[in-house]
PATOR-180394 format. One record per residue (C-alpha): residue number from 0; residue in three letters; chain; x, y, z negated. Coordinates in steps of 0.02 Angstrom, whole numbers, plus 50000, padded with zeros to 5 digits. Each point is the difference from the previous one (the first is absolute). Layout:
# PATOR-180394
   n res chain     u     v     w
 NUM ala     A     X     Y     Z
...
This chain:
# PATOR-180394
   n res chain     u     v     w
   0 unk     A 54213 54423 44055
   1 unk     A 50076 50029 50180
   2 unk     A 50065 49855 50123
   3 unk     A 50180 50076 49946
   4 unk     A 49982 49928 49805
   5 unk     A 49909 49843 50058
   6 unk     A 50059 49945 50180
   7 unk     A 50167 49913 49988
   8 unk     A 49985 50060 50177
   9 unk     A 50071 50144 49951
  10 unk     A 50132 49951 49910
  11 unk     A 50186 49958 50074
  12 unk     A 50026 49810 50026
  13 unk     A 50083 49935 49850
  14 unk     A 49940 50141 49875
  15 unk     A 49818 49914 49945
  16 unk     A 50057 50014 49819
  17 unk     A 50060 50189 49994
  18 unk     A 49933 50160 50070
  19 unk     A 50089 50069 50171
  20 unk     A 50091 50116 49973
  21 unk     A 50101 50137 50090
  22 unk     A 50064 50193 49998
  23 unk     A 49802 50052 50043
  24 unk     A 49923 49896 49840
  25 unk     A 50143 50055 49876
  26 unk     A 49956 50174 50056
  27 unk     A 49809 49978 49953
  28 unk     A 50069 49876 49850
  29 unk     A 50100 50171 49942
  30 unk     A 49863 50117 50024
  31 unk     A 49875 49904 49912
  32 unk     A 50121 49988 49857
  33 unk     A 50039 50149 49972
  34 unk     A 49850 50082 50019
  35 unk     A 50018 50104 50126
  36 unk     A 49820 49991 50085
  37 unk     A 49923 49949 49800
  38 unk     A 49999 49830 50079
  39 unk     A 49916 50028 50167
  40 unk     A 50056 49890 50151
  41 unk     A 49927 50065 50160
  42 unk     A 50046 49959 50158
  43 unk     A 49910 50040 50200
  44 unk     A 50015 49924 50162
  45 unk     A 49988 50140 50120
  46 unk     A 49991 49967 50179
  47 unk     A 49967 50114 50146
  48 unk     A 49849 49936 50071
  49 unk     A 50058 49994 50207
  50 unk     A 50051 49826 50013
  51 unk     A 49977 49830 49933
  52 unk     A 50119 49950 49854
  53 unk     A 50149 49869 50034
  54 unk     A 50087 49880 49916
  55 unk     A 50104 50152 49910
  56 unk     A 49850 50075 49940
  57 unk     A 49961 49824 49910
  58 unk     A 50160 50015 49905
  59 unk     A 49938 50179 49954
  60 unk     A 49845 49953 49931
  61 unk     A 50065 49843 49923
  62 unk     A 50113 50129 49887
  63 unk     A 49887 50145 49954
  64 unk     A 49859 49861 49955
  65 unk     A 50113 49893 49930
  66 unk     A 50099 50119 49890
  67 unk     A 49832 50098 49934
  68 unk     A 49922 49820 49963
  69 unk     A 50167 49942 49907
  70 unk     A 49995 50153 49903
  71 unk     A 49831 50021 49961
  72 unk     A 49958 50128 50098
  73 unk     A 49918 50041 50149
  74 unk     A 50025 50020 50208
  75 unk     A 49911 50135 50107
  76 unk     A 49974 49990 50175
  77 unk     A 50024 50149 50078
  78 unk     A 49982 50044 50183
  79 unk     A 50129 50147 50028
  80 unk     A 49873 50061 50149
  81 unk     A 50095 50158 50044
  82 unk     A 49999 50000 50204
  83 unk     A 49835 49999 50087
  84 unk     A 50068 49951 50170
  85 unk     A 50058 49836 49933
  86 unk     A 49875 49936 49866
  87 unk     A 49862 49894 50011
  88 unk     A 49860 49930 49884
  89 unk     A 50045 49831 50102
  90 unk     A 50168 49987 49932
  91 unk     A 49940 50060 49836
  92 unk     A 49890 49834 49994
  93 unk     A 50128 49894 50077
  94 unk     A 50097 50053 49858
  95 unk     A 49894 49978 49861
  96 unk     A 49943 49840 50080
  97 unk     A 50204 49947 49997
  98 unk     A 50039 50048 49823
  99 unk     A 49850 49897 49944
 100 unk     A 50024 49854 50092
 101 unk     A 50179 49997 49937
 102 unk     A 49940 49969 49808
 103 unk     A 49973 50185 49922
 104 unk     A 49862 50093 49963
 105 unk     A 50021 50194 49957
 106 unk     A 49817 50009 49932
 107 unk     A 49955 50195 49985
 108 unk     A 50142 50040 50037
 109 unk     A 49979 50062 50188
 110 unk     A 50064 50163 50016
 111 unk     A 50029 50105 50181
 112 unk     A 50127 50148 50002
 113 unk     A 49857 50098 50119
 114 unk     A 49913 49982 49851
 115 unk     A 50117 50116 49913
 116 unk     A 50011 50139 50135
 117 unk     A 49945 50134 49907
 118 unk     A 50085 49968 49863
 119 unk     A 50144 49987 50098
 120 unk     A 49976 50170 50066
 121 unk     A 49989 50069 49842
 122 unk     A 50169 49944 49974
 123 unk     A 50048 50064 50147
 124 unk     A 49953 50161 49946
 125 unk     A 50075 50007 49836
 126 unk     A 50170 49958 50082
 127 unk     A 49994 50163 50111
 128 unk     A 49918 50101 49840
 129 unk     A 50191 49953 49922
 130 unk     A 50085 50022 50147
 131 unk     A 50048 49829 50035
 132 unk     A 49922 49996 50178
 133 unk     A 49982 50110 50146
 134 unk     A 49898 49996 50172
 135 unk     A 50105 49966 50131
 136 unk     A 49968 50075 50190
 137 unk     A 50152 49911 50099
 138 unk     A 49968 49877 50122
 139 unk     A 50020 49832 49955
 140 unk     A 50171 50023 50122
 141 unk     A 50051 50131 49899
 142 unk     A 49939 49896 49836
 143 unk     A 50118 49855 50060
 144 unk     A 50149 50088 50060
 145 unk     A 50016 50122 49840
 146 unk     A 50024 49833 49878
 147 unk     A 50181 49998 50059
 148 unk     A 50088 49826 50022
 149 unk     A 50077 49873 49847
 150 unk     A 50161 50103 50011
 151 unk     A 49928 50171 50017
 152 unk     A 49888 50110 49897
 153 unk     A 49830 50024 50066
 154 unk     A 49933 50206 50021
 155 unk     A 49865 50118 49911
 156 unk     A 49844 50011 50087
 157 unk     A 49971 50190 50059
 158 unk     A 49835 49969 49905
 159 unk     A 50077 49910 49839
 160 unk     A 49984 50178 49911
 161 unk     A 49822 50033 50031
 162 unk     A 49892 50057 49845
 163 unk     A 49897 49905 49891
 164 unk     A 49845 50120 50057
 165 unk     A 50037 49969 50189
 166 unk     A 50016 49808 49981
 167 unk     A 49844 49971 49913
 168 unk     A 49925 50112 50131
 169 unk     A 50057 49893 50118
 170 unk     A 50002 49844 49941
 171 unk     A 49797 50031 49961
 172 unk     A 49989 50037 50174
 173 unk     A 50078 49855 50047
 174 unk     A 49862 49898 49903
 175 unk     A 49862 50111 50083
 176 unk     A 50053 49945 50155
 177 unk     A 50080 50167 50089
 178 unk     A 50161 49922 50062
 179 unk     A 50014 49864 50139
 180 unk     A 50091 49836 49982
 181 unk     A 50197 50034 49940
 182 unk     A 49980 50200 50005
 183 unk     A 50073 49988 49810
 184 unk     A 50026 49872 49868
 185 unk     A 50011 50004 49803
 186 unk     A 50188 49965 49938
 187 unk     A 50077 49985 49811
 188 unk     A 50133 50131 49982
 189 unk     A 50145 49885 49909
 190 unk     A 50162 50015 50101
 191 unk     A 50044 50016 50173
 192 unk     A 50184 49932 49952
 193 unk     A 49960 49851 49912
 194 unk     A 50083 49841 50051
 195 unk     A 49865 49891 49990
 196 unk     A 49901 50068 50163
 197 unk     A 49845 49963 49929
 198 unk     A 50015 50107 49871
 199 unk     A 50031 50156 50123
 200 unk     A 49819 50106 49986
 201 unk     A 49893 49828 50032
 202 unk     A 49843 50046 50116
 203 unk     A 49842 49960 49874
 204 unk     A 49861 50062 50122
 205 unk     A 49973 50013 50183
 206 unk     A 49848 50052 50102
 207 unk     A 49902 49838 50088
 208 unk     A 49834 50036 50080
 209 unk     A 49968 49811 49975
 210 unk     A 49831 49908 49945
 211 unk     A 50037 49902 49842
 212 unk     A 49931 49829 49976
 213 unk     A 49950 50037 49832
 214 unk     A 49996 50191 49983
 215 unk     A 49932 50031 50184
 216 unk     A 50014 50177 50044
 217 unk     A 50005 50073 49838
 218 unk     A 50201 50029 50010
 219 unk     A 50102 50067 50133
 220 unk     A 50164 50003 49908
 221 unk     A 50094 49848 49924
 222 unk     A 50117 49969 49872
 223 unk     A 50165 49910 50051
 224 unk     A 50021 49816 49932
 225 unk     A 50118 50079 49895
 226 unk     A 49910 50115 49918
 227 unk     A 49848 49885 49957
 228 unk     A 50073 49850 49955
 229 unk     A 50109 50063 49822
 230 unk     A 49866 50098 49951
 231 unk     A 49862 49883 50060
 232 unk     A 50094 49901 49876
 233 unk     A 50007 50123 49853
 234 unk     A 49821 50037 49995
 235 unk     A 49964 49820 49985
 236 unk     A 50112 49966 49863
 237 unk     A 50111 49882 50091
 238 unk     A 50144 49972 49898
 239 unk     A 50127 49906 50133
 240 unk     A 49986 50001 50153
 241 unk     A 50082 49884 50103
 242 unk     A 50067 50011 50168
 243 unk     A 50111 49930 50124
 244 unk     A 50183 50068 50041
 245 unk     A 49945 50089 50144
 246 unk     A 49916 50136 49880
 247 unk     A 50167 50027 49893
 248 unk     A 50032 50178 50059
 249 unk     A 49831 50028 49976
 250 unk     A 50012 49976 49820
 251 unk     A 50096 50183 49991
 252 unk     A 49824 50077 50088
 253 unk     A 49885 49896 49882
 254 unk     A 50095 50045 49845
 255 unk     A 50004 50207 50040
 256 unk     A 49807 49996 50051
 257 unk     A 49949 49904 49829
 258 unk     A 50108 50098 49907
 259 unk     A 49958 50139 50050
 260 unk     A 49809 49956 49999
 261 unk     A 49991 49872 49844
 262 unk     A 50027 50003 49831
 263 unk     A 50092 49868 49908
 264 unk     A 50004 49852 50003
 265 unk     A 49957 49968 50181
 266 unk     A 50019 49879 50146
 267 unk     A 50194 49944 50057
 268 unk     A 50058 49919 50139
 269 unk     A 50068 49836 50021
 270 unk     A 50084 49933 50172
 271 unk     A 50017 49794 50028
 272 unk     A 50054 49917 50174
 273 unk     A 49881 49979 50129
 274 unk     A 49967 49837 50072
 275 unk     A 50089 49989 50180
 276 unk     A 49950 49816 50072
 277 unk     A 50081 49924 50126
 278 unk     A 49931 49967 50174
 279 unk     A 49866 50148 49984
 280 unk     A 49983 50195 49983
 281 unk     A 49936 50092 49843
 282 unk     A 49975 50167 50091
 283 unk     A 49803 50064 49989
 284 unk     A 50044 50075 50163
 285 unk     A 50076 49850 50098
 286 unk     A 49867 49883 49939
 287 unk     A 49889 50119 50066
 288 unk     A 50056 49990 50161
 289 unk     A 49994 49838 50015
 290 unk     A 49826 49985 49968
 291 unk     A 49961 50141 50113
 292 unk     A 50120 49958 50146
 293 unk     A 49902 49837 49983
 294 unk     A 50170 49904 49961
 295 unk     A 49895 49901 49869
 296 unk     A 49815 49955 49996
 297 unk     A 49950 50130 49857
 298 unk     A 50085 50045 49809
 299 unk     A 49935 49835 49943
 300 unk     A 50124 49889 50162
 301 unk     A 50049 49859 49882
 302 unk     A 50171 50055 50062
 303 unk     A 50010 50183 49895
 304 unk     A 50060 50039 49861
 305 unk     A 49841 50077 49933
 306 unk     A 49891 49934 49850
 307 unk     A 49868 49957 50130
 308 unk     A 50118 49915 50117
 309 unk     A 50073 49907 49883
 310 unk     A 49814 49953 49919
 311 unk     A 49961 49935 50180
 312 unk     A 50136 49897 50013
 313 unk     A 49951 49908 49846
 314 unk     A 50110 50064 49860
 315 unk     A 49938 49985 49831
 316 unk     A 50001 50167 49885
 317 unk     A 50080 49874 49854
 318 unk     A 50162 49951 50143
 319 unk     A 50005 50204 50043
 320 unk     A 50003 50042 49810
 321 unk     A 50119 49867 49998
 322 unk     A 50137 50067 50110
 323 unk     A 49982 50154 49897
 324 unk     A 50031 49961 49853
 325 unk     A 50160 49887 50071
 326 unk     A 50091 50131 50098
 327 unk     A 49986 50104 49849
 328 unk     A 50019 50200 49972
 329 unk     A 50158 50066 50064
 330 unk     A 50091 50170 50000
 331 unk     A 50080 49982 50172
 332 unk     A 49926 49955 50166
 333 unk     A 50029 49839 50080
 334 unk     A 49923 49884 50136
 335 unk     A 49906 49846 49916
 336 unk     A 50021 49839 50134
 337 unk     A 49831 49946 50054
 338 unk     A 50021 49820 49924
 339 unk     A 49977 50087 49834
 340 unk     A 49851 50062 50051
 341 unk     A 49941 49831 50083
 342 unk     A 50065 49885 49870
 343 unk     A 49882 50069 49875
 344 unk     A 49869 50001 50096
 345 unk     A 50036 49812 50038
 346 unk     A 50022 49977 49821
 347 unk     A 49834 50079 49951
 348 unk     A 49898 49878 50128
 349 unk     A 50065 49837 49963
 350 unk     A 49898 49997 49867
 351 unk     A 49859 50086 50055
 352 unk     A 50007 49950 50176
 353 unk     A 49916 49796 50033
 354 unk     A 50074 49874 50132
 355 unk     A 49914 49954 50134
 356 unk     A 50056 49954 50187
 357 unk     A 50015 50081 50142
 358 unk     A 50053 49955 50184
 359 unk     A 50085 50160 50099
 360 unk     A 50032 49902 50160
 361 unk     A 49910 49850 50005
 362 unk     A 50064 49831 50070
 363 unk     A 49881 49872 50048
 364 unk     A 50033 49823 49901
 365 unk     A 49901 49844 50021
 366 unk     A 50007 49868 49830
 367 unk     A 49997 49855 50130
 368 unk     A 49961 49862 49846
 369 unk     A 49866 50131 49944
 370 unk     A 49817 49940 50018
 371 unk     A 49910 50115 50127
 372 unk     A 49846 50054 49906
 373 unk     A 50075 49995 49802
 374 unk     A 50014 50151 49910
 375 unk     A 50104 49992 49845
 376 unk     A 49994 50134 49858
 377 unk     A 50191 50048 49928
 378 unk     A 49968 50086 49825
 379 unk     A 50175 50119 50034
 380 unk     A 50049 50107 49819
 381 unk     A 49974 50181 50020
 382 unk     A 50140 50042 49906
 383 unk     A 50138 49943 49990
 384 unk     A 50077 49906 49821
 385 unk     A 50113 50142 49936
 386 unk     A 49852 50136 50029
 387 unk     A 49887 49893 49857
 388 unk     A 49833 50032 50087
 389 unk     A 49876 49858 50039
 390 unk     A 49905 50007 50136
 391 unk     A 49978 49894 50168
 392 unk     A 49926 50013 50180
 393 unk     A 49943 49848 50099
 394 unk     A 50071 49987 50177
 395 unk     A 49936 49914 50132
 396 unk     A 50129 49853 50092
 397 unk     A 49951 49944 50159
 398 unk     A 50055 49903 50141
 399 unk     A 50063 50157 50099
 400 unk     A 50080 50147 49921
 401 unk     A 50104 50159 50034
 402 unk     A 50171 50015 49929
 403 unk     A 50113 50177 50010
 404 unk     A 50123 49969 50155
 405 unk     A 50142 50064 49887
 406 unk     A 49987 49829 49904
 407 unk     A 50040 49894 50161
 408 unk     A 50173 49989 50105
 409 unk     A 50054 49893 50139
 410 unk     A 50164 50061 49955
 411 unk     A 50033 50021 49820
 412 unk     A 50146 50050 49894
 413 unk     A 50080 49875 49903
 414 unk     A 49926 50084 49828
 415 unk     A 49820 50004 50064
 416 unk     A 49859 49956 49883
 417 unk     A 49832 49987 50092
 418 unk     A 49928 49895 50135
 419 unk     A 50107 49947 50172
 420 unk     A 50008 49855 50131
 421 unk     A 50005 49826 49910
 422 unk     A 49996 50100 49836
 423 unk     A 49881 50009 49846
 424 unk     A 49931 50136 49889
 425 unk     A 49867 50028 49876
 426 unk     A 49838 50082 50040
 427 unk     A 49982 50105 49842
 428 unk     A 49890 49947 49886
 429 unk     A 49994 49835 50110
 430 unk     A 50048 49870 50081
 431 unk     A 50179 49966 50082
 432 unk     A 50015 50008 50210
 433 unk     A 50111 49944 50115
 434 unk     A 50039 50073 50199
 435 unk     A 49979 49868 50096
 436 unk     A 49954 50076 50156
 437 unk     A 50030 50182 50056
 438 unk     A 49887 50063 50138
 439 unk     A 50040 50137 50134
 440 unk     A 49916 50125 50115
 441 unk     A 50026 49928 50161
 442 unk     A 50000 50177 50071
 443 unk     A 50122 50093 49878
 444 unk     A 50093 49864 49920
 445 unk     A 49954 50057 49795
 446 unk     A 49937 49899 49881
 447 unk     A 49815 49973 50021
 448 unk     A 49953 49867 49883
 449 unk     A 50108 49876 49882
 450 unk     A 49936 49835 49972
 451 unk     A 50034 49940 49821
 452 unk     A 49933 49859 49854
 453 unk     A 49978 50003 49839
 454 unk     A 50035 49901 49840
 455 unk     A 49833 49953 49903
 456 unk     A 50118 49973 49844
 457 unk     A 50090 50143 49996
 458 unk     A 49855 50126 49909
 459 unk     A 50073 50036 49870
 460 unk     A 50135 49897 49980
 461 unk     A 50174 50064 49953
 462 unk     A 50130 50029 50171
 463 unk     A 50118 49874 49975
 464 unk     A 50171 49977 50120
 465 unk     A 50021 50113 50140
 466 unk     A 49815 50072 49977
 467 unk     A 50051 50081 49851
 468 unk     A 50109 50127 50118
 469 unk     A 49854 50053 50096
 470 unk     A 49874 50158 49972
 471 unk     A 49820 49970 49969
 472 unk     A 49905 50105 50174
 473 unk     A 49859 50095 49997
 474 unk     A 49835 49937 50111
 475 unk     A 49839 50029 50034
 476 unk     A 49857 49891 50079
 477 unk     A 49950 50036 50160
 478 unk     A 49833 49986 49998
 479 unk     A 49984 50096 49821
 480 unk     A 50097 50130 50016
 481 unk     A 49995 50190 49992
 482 unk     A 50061 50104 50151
 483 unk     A 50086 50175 49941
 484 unk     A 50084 50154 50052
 485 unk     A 50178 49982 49912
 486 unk     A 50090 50189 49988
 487 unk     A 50197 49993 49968
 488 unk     A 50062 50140 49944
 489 unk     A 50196 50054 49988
 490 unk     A 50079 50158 49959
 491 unk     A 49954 50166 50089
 492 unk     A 50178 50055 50031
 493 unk     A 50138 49898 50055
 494 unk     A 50139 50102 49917
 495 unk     A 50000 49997 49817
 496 unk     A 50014 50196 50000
 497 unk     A 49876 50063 50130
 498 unk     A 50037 50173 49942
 499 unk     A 50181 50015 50006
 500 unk     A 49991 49991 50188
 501 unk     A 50137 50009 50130
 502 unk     A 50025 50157 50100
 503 unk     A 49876 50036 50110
 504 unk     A 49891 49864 49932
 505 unk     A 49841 50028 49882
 506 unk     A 49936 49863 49903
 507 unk     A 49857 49953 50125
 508 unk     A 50128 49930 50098
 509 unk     A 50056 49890 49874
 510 unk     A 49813 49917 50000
 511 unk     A 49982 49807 49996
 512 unk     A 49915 49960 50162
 513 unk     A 49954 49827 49931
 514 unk     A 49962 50032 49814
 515 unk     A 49825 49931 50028
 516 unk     A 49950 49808 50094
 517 unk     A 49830 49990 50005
 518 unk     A 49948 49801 50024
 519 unk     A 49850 49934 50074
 520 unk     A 49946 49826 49998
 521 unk     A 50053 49968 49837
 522 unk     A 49944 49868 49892
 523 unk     A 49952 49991 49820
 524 unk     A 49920 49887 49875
 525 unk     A 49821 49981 49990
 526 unk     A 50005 50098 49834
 527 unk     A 50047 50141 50075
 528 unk     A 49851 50040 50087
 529 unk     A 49921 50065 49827
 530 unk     A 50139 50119 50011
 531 unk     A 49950 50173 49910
 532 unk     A 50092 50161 50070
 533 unk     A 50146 50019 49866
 534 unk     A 50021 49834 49951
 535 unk     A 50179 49945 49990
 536 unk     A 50071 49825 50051
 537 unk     A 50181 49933 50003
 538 unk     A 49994 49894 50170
 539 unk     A 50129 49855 49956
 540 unk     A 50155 50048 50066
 541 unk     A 49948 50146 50105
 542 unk     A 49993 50146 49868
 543 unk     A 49841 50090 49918
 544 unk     A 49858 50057 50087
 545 unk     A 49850 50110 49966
 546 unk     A 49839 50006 50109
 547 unk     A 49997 50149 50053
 548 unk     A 49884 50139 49932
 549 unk     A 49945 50088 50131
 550 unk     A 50010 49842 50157
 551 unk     A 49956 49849 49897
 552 unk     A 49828 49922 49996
 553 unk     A 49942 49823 49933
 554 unk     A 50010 49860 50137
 555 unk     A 50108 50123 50086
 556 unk     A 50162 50033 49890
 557 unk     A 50139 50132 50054
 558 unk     A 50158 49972 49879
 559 unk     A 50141 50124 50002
 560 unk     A 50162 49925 49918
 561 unk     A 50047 50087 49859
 562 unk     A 50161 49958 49962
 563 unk     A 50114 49836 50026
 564 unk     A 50055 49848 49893
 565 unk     A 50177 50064 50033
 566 unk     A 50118 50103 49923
 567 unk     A 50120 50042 50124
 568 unk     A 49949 50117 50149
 569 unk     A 50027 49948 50187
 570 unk     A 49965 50149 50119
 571 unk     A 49866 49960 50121
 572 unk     A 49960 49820 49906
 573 unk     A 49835 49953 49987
């Protein structure tokens, strides 16, 4: 049984007792019966393997696993590897490395569409044997121009009327090598008047004197994307294929290939929304300069959109599935705010994620009443009540410790919670202190030490009067603690629609020059230092945090923040 039937993960919040369900599952639900495919469900995630998958693909492969494991059936991955200037085995393991780590597992089912190249070009061939397809010898200029507009008609090809004889002749010679790069292409001869554009005499072939990644130098023509993806899909069996909006006019190209190609009953085509996510880019291409104009440390920058970006920064598969499954399958497109996105996420790690404490900016404070050499152990919870996990960690209390500056003002507003001049607050997990002495720099004037007591009654004891409207602070002890490199990370853009730019703009220039603070001198508790890359931590009051997977070492943590403890988004808050 896939993660689909047995991760509530992937099921929309509110719906644990019923099956999701929308236009793409009462599709499958119809076909399945009726009959139509004798009960066969199967389903492929086919991605072109000359990038790393995003966030978008993770919906993708959320639906085609989920809806062949829902159904019984099964999920192929498929690498549509039709371009040999773009592909690359290393994206073709990122990939598989992505889908896995997500939850699914397509078992045998690993297919390539360079595996199917002759096959392909058999097919090829039996479309010009009928004459449904005709070498070409225009320029691609002349290709381009002669498809007309949306309002007018596009124009015969001088060659469209060639004979079958002369465009096997040629289109064998074109597979022998004779012709250089773009001296003529294969095209299906359908209609050069048709409204959908697509559907006017589709290119299926072109010449590329490319080394494969796969297929080295055994090929020097290609099929289009086009061409091998419907019928790379009929001679699996597929029997719906899903894709995103984008591919809609496609359908009309799919549907004349495999019927013209395929008997009964064979693959259709299904469109749903894409994901577009605020505060980021989908686009292959734009991610891919961003990594190569060096905008971002790599396709894993805990800032992108990617799988592995988004691994980095410390999401959990379960909070990605999550988000799935709550935005849903739609028929239009739509942008999906970023809190969705970050509120499952947040909701997936409170209950994985354990409390501990850590200091950002640390603020000297001396327990004046506090014997110099005693070192006393606070057992602090884990967890908190409403997670229902046991579990403790015992912290060190000593005479000196290191509270976050954030939890001290000279000048407070009249609702503040935590620790000021003449004022008391809990340590948490402790003991309750008062200011009674604040201590400054003599040469810049800040706050260089606060001098404070403590109450030896107070552990434990219930905040009566006006304690009870302050916030328990985080701490560490000075002499225990861990130091760590602290990453905060905010969006990459600053617009919520980097792509819909303003004229003369691209979306590079809508980059957020501060969506990462990297903090040194941090300091967190001595538990800490055990700290295994990938393990997660909410630090009280400061958000969720991963140690970092590639940076991190024991005695030597680097966290990256993986999301905040609050809902609502503040542009450049940390």
């Amino acid at each position: 049984m896939g993660p689909a039937m047995s991760d509530p993960t992937l099921r929309p919040k509110g719906s644990e007792t019923r099956e999701p369900v929308d236009f793409l599952r009462e599709i499958v639900r119809r076909d399945t019966e009726s009959g139509v495919y004798g009960g066969r469900v199967v389903t492929r995630f086919p991605p072109e393997p000359n990038g790393f998958l995003h966030i978008g693909h993770a919906k993708s492969i959320c639906i085609n696993f989920g809806i062949a494991a829902e159904f019984g059936g099964v999920c192929h991955m498929r690498f549509d590897d039709t371009n040999p200037e773009t592909e690359d085995m290393k994206y073709v393991e990122s990939i598989r490395r992505d889908v896995r780590w997500l939850g699914f597992d397509w078992k045998e089912k690993l297919f390539f569409a360079s595996d199917y190249y002759e096959k392909l070009y058999e097919l090829a061939i039996r479309l010009i044997g009928d004459g449904k397809a005709y070498v070409d010898s225009q320029s691609e200029e002349e290709i381009r121009k002669g498809r007309g507009t949306i309002t007018e008609p596009g124009t015969d090809s001088p060659y469209r009327d060639r004979a079958v004889e002369e465009n096997l002749d040629l289109f064998a010679r074109m597979k022998g090598g004779e012709f250089p790069d773009g001296a003529h292409v294969l095209r299906a001869k359908i209609d050069m008047a048709a409204r959908n554009m697509k559907m006017r005499d589709p290119l299926l072939y072109r010449i590329r004197h490319a080394t494969h990644y796969r297929r080295g130098d055994a090929w020097c023509i290609y099929p289009m994307y086009d061409f091998a993806h419907p019928l790379s899909d009929a001679i699996e069996g597929i029997t719906h294929s899903i894709c995103t909006l984008e591919f809609e006019n496609n359908r009309a190209v799919y549907d004349w290939l495999v019927d013209n190609l395929f008997p009964e009953p064979r693959p259709r085509q299904y469109e749903f929304a894409r994901l577009n996510l605020d505060y980021t880019v989908m686009s292959k291409r734009k991610l891919l300069q961003l990594v190569e104009e060096g905008l971002v440390s790599g396709w894993d920058d805990p800032r992108m959109p990617t799988i592995a970006g988004m691994r980095r920064r410390g999401y959990a598969p379960e909070g990605i599935r999550l988000f799935a499954a709550r935005i849903g399958v739609d028929k239009a497109n739509s942008r999906v705010s970023m809190e969705l996105l970050e509120d499952a996420i947040r909701d997936d790690l409170n209950a994985r994620a354990p409390r501990a404490m850590a200091v950002l900016r640390p603020l000297k404070v001396t327990i004046t009443n506090w014997p110099v050499d005693r070192v006393e152990g606070l057992e602090i919870p884990l967890w908190p009540r409403d997670i229902g996990k046991e579990g403790a960690r015992t912290v060190p209390l000593t005479r000196e410790i290191r509270i976050d500056r954030n939890d001290f003002s000279t000048d407070p507003p009249a609702d503040w919670r935590r620790l000021r001049p003449g004022g008391e607050a809990r340590l948490m997990g402790g003991y309750f202190i008062r200011c009674d002495e604040v201590a400054r720099d003599p040469a810049t004037g800040e706050v260089a030490e606060l001098r404070c007591s403590y109450d030896p009654e107070s552990l434990g004891a219930p905040a009566k009067g006006d304690r009870k409207k302050t916030t328990a602070i985080q701490w560490v002890s000075a002499s225990h603690a861990v130091p760590a490199e602290i990453r905060l990370y905010d969006r990459l853009f600053t617009v919520a629609d980097p792509e819909s730019v303003e004229e003369g703009k691209t979306f590079r220039d809508f980059l957020n020059p501060a969506s990462v603070e990297t903090l040194r001198g941090c300091l967190v508790e001595p538990a800490l230092a055990s700290a295994a890359p990938g393990d997660r931590f909410q630090f009280v009051r400061n958000g969720y945090f991963i140690a970092d997977e590639v940076d991190s070492r024991p005695g030597a943590p680097v966290f990256n923040r993986i999301v905040g403890l609050k809902d609502k988004y503040r542009p450049g808050a940390h």
